[in-house]
C-alpha positions in Angstrom: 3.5 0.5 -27.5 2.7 1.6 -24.4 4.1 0.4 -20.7 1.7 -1.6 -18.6 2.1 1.3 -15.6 0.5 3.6 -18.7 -1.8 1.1 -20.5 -3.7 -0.3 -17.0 -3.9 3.6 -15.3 -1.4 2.1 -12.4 -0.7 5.4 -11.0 -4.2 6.4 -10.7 -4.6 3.3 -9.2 -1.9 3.7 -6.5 -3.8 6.8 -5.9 -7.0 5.7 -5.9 -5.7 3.5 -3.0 -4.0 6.1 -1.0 -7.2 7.6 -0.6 -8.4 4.8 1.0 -5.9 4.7 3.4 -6.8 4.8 6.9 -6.3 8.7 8.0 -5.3 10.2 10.5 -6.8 11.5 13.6 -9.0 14.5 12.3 -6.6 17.6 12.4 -3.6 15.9 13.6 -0.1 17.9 12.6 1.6 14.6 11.3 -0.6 14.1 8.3 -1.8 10.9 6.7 -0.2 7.2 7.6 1.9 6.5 5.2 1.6 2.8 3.4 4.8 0.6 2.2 5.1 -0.5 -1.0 4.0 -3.8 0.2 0.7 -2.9 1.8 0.3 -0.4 -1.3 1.0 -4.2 -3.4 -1.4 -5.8 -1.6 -4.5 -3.4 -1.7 -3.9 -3.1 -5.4 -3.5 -6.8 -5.8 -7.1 -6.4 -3.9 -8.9 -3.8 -6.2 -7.3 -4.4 -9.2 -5.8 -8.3 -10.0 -5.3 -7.6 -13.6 -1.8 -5.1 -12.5 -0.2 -8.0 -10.8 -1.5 -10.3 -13.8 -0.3 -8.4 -16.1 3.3 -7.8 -15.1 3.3 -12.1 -13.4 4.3 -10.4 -10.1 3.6 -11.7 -7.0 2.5 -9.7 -4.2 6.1 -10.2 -2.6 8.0 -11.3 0.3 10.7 -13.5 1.4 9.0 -16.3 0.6 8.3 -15.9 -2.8 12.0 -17.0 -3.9 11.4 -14.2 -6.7 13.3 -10.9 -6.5 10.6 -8.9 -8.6 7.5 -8.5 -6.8 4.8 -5.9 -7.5 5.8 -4.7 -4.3 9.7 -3.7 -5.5 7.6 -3.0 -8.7 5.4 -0.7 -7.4 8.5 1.2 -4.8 10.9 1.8 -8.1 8.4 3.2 -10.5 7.0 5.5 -7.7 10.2 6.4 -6.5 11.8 7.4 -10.1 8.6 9.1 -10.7 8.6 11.0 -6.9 13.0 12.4 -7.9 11.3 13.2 -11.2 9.0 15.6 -10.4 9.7 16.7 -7.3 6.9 18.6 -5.2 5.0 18.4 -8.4 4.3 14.5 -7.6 0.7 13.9 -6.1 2.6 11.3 -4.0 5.5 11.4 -1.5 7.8 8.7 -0.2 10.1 7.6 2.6 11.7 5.3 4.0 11.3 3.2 7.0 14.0 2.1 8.6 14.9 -1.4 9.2 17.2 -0.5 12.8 16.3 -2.8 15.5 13.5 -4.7 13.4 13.5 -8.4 12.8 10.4 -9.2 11.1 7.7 -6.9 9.3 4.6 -9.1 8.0 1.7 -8.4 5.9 -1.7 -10.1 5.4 -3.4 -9.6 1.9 -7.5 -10.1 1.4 -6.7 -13.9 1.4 -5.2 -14.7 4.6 -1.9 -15.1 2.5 1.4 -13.7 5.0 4.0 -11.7 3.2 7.3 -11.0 5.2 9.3 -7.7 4.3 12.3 -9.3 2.5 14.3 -6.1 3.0 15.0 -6.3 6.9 18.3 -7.7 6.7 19.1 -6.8 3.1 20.6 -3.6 4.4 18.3 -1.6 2.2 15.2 0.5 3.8 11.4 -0.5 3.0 9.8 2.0 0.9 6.2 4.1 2.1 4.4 6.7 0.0 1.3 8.5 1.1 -0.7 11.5 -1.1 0.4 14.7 -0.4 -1.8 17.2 1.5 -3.1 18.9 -2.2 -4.1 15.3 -3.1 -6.1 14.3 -0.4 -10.0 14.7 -0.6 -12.7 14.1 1.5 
């Protein structure tokens, strides 16, 4: 039987969102923003419920009292596919890192806040973007 990420298309999904992204300054050396795994969470959430619905994740956050999220969700299965296939992936990662940072919130579609719940775990938030062969006009 197939995994949800297979059976629902997440990865084209993820990608599909990327695009949307808000770019960069036309022609600017740095390349596209990159997006954490919890904005990523959220503008899927967005577009396509039936992922989170699916898999009974929340968007994520501290205040979730949950340690799966679609947001850590969404970081791990990108990341093991990223050291998979190397420069072959049509999406990079990073990190960002949490040094001198007390608080990084979100806001989803609804209003709904969702605070980084990796600031003081000692563990860096995760941010993918497409890489430059990916992107499209």
């Amino acid at each position: 039987m197939p995994s949800v990420w297979d059976r629902l298309s997440v990865l084209e999904k993820v990608i599909a969102v990327l695009r949307e992204v808000t770019p960069e300054p036309p022609g600017h050396h740095l390349g596209r923003p990159y997006a954490t795994a919890y904005q990523l969470a959220i503008a899927l959430h967005t577009r396509y419920p039936e992922v989170a619905h699916e898999l009974s994740f929340e968007i994520g956050g501290v205040d979730t009292g949950h340690h799966n999220s679609l947001a850590q969700y969404l970081g791990q299965q990108l990341s093991t596919r990223i050291a998979r296939e190397g420069d072959a992936s049509a999406i990079e990662g990073a990190f960002l890192s949490n040094d001198h940072m007390t608080n990084l919130q979100f806001v989803d579609a609804h209003g709904g806040h969702h605070t980084s719940s990796l600031i003081d775990s000692g563990f860096p938030l995760t941010m993918f973007r497409l890489r430059r062969a990916e992107v499209r006009p």
